[in-house]
N, C-alpha and C positions, 0 to 999 in steps of 0.2 A: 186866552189871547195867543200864549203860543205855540197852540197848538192850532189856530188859524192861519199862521205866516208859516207853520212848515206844513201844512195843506196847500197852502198856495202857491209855494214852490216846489211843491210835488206836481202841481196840476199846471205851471209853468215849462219845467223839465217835461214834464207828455208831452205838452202841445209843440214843443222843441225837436222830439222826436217824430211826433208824424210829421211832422214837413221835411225833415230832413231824406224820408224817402220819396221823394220827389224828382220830376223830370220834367223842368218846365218846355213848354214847345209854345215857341209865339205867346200868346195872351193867355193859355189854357195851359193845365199838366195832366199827363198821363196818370191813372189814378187805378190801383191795384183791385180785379175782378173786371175792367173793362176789356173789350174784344181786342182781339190783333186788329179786327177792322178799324175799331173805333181810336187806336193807338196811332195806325197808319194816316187816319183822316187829322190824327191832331198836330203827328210830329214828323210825317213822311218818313219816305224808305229811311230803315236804317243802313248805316255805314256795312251791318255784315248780319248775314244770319247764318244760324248754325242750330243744327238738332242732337241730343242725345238720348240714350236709356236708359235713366237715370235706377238702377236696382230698388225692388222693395222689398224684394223678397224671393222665398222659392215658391213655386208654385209644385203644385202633389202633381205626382204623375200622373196620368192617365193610361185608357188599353194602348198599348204600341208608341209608347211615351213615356220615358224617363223624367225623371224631377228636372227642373231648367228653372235658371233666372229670369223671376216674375220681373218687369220694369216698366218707368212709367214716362212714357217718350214726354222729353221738355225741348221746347223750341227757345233758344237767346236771340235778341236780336242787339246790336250794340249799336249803340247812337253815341258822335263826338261834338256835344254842344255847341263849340268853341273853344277859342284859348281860352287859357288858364281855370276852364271848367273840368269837371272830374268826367272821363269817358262814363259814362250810364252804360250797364248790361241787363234788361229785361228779360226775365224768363216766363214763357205762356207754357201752361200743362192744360190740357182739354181747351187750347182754343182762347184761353184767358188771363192775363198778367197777374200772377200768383207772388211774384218777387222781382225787386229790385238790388244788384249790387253793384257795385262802382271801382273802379278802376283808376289808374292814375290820374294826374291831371295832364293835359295835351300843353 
């Protein structure tokens, strides 16, 4: 028996944590692997967008090429819900919301 009630507030605790990555937009949330498109259609333009390099590594040289920083272009785009909501920062790598992280509250 009690090792069913610390199953079930283990499996409370998850479910605590996937919603917590969350960005509601109107009736609907933005949901991790969907498009830029489909993000746009749910929660419109973000407040800012911004791209980086984000390093992975070196990549080997090649002929008439030295070793250089391999990287793996990540596009944020940062949405402010409302007051006293936390700013949301979305990051897309190939096109598609791989992460969520958050920011203060407005």
């Amino acid at each position: 028996m009690w090792q069913l009630s610390v199953f079930a507030v283990l499996l409370l605790a998850g479910a605590g944590a996937t919603q917590a990555q969350s960005l509601r937009c109107g009736r609907d949330f933005a949901q991790i692997g969907e498009t830029k498109f489909v993000i746009e259609s749910k929660c419109g333009a973000p407040a800012a967008k911004d791209s980086f390099c984000k390093p992975i590594g070196i990549a080997p040289s090649t002929v008439g090429r030295p070793p250089h920083v391999a990287c793996d272009m990540v596009e944020e785009w940062t949405y402010k819900p409302g007051i006293g909501q936390f700013i949301t920062i979305l990051q897309f790598r190939e096109g598609k919301l791989r992460e969520m992280k958050y920011g203060p509250r407005q």
